[in-house]
MARNUKOL-108534 format. One record per residue (C-alpha): residue in one letter; x, y, z; residue number from 1. Coordinates in nm, 3 decimals. Each point is the difference from the previous one (the first is absolute). Layout:
N
a X Y Z NUM
...
END
This chain:
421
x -8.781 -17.492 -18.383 1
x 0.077 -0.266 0.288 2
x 0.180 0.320 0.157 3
x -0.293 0.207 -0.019 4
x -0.209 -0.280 0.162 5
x 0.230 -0.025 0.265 6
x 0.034 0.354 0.084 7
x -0.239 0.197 0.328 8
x -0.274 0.193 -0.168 9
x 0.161 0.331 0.178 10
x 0.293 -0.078 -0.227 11
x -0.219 -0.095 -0.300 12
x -0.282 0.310 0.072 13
x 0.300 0.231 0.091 14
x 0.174 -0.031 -0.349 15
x -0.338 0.021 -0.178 16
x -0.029 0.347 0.102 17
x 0.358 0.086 -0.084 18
x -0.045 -0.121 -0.361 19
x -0.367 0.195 0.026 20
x -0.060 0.301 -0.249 21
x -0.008 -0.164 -0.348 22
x -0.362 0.010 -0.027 23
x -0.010 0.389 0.005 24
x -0.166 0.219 0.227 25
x 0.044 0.114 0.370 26
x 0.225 -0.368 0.017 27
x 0.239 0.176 -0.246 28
x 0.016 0.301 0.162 29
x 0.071 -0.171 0.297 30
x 0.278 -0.227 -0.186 31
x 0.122 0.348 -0.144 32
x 0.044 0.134 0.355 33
x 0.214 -0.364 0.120 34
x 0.198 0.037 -0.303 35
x 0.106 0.348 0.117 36
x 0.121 -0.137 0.330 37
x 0.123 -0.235 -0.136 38
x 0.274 0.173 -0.255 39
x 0.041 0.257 0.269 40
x 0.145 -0.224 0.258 41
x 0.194 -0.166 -0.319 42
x 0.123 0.365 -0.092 43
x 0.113 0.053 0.365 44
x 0.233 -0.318 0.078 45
x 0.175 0.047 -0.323 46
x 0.058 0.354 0.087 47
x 0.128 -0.114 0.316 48
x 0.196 -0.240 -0.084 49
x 0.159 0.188 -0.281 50
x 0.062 0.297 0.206 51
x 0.173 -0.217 0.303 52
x 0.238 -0.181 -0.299 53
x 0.124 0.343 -0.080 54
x 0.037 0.176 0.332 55
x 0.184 -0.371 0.073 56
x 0.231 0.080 -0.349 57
x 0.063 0.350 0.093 58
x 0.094 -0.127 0.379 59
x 0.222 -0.324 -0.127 60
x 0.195 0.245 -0.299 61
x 0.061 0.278 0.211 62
x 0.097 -0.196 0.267 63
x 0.248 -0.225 -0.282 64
x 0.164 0.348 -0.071 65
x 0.038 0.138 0.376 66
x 0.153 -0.384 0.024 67
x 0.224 0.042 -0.247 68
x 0.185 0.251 0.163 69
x -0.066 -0.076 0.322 70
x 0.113 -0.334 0.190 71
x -0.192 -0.244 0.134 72
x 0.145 0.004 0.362 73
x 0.242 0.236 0.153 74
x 0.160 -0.040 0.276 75
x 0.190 0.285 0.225 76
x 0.251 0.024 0.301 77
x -0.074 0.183 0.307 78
x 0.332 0.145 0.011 79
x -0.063 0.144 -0.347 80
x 0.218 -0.208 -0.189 81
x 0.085 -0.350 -0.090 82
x 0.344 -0.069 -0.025 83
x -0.005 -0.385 0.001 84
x -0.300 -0.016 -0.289 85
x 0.124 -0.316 -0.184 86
x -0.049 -0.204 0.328 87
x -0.362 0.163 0.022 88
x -0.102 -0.114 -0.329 89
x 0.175 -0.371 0.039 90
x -0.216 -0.011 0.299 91
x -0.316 0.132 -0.234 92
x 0.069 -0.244 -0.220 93
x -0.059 -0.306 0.244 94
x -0.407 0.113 -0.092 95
x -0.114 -0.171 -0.298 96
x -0.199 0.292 -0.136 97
x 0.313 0.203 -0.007 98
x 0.158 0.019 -0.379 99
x 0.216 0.318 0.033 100
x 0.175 0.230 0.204 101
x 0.203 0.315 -0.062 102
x 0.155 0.297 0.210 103
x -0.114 0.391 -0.009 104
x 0.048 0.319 0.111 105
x -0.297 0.209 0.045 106
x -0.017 0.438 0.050 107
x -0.124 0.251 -0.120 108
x 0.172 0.300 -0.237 109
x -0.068 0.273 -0.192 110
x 0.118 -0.001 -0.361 111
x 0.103 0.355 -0.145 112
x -0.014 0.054 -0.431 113
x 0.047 0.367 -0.044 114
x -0.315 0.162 0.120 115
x -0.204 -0.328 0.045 116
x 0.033 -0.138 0.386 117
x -0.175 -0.337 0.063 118
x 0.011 -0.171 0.318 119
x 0.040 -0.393 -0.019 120
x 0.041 -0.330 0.153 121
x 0.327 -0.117 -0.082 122
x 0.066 -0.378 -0.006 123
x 0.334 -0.216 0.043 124
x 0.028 -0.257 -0.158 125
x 0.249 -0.322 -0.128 126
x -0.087 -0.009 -0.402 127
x 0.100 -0.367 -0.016 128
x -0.245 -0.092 0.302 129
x -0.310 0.236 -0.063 130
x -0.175 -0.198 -0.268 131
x -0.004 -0.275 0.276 132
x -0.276 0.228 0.168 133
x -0.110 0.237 -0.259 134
x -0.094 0.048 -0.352 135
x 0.150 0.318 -0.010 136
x 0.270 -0.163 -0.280 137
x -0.260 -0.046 -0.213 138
x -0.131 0.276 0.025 139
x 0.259 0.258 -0.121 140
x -0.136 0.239 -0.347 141
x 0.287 0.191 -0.076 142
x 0.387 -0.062 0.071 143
x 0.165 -0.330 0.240 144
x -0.071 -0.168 0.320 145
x 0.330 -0.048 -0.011 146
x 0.131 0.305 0.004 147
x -0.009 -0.006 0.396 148
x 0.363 -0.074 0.083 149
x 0.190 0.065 0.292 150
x 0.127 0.298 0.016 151
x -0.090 0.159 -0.291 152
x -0.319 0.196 0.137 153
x -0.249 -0.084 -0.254 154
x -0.361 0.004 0.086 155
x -0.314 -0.142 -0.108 156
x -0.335 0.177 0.004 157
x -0.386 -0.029 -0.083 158
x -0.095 0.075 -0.321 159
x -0.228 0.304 0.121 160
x 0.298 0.122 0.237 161
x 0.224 0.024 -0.279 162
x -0.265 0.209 -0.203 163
x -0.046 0.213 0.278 164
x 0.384 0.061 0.034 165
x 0.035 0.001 -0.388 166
x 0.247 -0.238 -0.025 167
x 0.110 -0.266 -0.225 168
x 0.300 -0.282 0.050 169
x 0.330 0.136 0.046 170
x -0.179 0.320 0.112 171
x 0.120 0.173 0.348 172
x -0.153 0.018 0.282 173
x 0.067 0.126 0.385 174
x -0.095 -0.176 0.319 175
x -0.053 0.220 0.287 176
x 0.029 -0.248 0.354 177
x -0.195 0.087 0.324 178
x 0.334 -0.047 0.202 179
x 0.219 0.288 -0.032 180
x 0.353 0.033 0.046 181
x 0.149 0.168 0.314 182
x 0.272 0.244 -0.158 183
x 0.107 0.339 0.184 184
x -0.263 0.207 -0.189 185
x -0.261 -0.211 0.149 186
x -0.193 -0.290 -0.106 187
x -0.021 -0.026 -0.376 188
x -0.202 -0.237 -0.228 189
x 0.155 -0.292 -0.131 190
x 0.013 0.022 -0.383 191
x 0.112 -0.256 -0.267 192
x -0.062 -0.006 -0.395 193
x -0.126 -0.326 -0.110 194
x -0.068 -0.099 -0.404 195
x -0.340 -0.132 -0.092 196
x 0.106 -0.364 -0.157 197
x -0.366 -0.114 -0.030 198
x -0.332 0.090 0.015 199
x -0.281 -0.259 0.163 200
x -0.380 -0.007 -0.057 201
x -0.205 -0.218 0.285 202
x -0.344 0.146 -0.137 203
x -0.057 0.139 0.384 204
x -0.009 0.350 -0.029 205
x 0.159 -0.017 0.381 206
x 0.312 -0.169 -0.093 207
x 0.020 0.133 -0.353 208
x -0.001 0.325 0.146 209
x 0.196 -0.030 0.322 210
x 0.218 -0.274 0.023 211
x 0.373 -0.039 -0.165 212
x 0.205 -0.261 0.077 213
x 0.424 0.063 0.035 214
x 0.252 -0.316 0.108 215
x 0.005 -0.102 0.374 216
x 0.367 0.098 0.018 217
x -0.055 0.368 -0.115 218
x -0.318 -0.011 0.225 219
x 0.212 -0.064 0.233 220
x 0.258 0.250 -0.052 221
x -0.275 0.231 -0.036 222
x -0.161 -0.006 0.291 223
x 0.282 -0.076 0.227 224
x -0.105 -0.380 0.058 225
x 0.231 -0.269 0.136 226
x -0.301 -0.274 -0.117 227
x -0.255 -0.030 -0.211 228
x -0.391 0.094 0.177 229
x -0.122 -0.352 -0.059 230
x -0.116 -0.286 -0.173 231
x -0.271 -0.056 -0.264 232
x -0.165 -0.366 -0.086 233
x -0.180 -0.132 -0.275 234
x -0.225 -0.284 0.071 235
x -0.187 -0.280 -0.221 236
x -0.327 0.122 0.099 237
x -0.039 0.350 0.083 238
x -0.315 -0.050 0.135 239
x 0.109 -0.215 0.282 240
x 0.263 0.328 0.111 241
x -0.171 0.069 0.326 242
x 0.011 -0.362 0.101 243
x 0.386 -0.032 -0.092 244
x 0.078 0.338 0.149 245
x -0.146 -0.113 0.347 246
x 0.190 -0.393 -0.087 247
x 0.329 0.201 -0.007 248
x -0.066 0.235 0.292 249
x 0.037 -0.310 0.206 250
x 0.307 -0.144 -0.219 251
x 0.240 0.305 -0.074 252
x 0.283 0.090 0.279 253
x 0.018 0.334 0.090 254
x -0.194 0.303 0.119 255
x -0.170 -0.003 -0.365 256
x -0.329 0.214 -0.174 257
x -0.173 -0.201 -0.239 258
x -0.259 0.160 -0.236 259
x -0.210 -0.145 -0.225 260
x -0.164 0.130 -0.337 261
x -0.346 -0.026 0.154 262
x 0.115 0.248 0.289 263
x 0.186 0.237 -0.211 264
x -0.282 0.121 -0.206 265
x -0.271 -0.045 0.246 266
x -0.198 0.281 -0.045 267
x 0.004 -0.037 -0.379 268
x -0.162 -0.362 0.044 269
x -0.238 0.067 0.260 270
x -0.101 0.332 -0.223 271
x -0.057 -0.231 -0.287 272
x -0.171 -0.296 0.203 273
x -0.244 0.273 0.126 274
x -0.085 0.119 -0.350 275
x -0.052 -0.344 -0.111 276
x -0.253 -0.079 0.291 277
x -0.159 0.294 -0.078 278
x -0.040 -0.049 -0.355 279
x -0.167 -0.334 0.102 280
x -0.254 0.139 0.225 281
x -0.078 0.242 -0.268 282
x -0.044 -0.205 -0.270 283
x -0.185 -0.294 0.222 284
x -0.274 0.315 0.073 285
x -0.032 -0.048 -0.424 286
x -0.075 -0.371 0.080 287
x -0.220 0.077 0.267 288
x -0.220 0.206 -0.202 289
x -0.057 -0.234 -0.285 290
x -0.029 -0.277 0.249 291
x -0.266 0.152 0.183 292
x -0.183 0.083 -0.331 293
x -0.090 -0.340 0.036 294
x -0.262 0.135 0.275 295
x -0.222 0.200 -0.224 296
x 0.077 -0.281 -0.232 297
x -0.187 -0.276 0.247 298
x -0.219 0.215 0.168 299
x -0.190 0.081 -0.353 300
x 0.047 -0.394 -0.053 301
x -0.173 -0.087 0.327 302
x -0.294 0.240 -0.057 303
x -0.041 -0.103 -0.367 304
x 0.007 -0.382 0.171 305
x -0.228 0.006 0.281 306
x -0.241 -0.192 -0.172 307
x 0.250 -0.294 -0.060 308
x 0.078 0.069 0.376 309
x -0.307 -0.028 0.118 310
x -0.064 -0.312 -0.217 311
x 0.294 -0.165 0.129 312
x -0.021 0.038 0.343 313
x -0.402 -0.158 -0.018 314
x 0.180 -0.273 -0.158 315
x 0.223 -0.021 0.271 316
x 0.288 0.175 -0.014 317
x 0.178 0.102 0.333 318
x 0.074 0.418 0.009 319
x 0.344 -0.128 0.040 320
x 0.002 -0.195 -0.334 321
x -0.158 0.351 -0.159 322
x 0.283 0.204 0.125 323
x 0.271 -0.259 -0.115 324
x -0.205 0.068 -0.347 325
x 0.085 0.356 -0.062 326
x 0.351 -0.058 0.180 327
x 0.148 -0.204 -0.264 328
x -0.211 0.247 -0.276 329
x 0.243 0.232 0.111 330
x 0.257 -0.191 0.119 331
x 0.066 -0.115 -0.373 332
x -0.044 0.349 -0.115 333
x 0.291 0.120 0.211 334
x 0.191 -0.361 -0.057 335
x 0.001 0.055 -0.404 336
x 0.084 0.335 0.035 337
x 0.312 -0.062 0.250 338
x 0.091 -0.278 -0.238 339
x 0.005 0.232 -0.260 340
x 0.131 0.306 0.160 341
x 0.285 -0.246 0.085 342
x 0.098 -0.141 -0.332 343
x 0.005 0.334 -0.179 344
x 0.197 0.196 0.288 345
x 0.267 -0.319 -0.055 346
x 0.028 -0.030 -0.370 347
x -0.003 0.409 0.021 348
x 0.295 0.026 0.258 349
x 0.212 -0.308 -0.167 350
x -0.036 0.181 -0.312 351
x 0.044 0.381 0.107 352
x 0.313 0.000 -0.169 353
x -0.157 -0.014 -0.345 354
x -0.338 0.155 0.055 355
x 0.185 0.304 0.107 356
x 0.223 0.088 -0.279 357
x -0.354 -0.090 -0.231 358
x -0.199 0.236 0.156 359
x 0.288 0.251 -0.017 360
x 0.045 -0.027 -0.339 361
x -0.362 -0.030 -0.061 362
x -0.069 0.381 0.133 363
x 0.366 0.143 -0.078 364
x 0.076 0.069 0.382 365
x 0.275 -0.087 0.242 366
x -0.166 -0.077 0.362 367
x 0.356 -0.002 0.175 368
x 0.194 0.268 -0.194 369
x 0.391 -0.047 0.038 370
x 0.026 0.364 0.077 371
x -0.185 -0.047 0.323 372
x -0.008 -0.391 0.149 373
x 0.287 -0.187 0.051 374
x -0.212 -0.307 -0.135 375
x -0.147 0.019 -0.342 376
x -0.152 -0.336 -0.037 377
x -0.268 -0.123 0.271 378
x 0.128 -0.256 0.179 379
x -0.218 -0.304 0.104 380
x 0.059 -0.225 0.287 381
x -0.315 -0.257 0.021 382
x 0.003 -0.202 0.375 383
x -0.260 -0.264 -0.040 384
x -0.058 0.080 0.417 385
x -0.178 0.377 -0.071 386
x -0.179 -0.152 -0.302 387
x -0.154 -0.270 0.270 388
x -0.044 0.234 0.211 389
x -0.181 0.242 -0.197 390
x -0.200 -0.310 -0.138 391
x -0.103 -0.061 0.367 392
x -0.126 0.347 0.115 393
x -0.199 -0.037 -0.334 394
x -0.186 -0.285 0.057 395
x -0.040 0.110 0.377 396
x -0.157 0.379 -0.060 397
x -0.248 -0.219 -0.291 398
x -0.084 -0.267 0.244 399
x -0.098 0.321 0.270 400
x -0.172 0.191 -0.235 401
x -0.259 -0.296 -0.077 402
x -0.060 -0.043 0.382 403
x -0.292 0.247 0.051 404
x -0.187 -0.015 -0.330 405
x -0.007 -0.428 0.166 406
x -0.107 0.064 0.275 407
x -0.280 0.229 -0.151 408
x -0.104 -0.242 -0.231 409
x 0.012 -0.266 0.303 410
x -0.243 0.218 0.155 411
x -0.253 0.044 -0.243 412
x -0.327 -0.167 0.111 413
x -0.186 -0.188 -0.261 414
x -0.343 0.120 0.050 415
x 0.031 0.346 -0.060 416
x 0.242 -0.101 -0.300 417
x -0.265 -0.214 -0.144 418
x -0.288 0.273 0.066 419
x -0.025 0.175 -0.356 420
x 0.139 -0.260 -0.210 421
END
């Protein structure tokens, strides 16, 4: 009660006609209408929220998977090879971040399985220093990672490259190499047999599909290579691999590349940070509208109250006090329903996982059917930044939509108010 006491009468005249309504008539009509607004702009952050968690979950998995095959850092040499790679990666290794390094040869083949031609991406690589910078190892369905020995000419491939081909382990297949051999006929394609000895699944549909991975040395042999292409780094923090990429520009010897994942698959990232700013423009237009329901919802207020207006200002009440009246009507309105909005959209995206499935099973569908998307389950990633932020626009487009139904009501003169009462 002391509170009350203590409390402006804007504050304590403002919240009377937010709880107004219970007595029936126009008042609850008018309470109907705030209501409205008010679950609208609830209905809208959640939404927004919940959409931005996924779109962040379908970003951070598919980018997990693309990282799981790709490496963190790679770094080139001018000449087109890197002889001396060990003393590159002791020198990586003077950075903190850096927790792995391994060798590669990188080009591009075409492999050959009866009728079925597929070109590919062929990668080099040392088996006992791969898992240092990918999860590739862990990744293998069908056969051995280490089955790539020296020598041998055993290759690895993507799970939807080997369907394509129609192979299985131990099955054959031919690699066809873009530099030809000089022989008195003319220049004829390189050709070697090679035996499938595992099959990989990355759940990327562009390295399940084109990407197989042979050892460095027959890389090597392969493609007529005195070297391996370069060097690949795994760091403690991938997000910090633009900031160690520059560090090491200015640390390794050498006429060096470095490449970071960030630059690789830039258009991918800016294509998704686009449709994520778009989807929050969208979806703040929801907001908007149920936030500037709150206008209809004051103006009928302040014509229903110009009798408690007029009273008010004869008793002395500045226009400015009048106005801060119906702003916190409103402001409250759109404060509950941002609180609200913001609680459900959090419980709702922390618990996706298991709402999900429910509803599934609740109405017998599938919304991500295996046969189509790579990801079955929706993937959540809550960051408590976009939930303040989406708190904040809220509040903001509430507080603007009570600024001209104020100022009307600041402007209505008592006299004619008081007229027919």
């Amino acid at each position: 009660m002391s509170l009350t006491k203590n409390m402006p009468f804007e504050w304590l005249v403002g919240m009377r006609y937010t709880r107004a309504g219970r007595r029936g008539g126009r008042n609850s009509f008018i309470s109907f209408i705030s209501l409205i607004s008010m679950a609208g702009i609830a209905l809208g952050v959640a939404a927004l929220i919940v959409v931005l968690s996924v779109m962040n979950g379908f970003q951070k998995e598919v980018r997990d998977r693309m990282l799981s095959v790709l490496s963190h850092i790679e770094i080139f040499d001018a000449s087109g090879s890197m002889p001396d790679w060990k003393a590159t990666a002791k020198e990586a290794f003077q950075n903190k971040e850096v927790i792995g390094a391994a060798p590669y040869v990188a080009a591009q083949a075409m492999l050959i399985r009866e009728d079925t031609v597929r070109g590919v991406v062929i990668r080099g690589i040392l088996p006992e220093q791969e898992p240092k910078v990918s999860d590739v190892a862990n990744q293998i369905r069908e056969g051995s990672f280490a089955s790539l020995q020296p020598g041998e000419f055993n290759i690895i491939l993507g799970k939807e490259l080997a369907r394509a081909l129609q192979v299985h382990p131990g099955d054959k297949v031919t690699m066809v190499a873009p530099q030809g051999q000089i022989t008195p006929a003319g220049v004829l394609p390189r050709l070697k047999q090679f035996t499938v000895g595992a099959i990989f699944e990355a759940g990327h549909n562009e390295y399940d599909s084109g990407l197989a991975f042979i050892h460095i040395d027959d890389a090597m042999r392969m493609f007529k290579l005195d070297a391996p292409t370069g060097l690949r780094l795994r760091l403690k923090d991938m997000q910090r691999a633009p900031e160690v990429a520059l560090d090491l520009s200015h640390v390794l010897s050498g006429n060096l590349l470095i490449l970071d994942w960030s630059k690789q698959n830039r258009t991918w990232f800016a294509a998704v940070q686009t449709e994520k700013h778009m989807m929050f423009i969208i979806l703040t237009l929801i907001i908007a509208v149920a936030a500037f329901n709150l206008v209809s919802t004051l103006v009928m207020t302040v014509t229903d109250k110009q009798a408690d207006i007029a009273i008010l200002r004869t008793l002395g009440a500045s226009p400015g006090s009048i106005m801060k009246i119906f702003m916190i009507q409103g402001g409250l309105v759109g404060l509950f329903g941002t609180a609200i909005g913001v609680g459900l959209g959090v419980v709702v995206a922390l618990n996706i996982d298991v709402i999900v499935p429910f509803i599934e099973h609740l109405l017998g569908v599938q919304f991500l059917s295996k046969d189509i998307y790579l990801i079955t389950e929706l993937p959540s990633d809550l960051r408590w930044h976009d939930v303040w932020t989406i708190g904040s626009v809220a509040v903001v487009l509430a507080f603007l939509a009570t600024l001209y139904p104020s100022w009307r009501a600041a402007n209505v003169r008592p006299a004619e108010a008081l007229r027919y009462e």
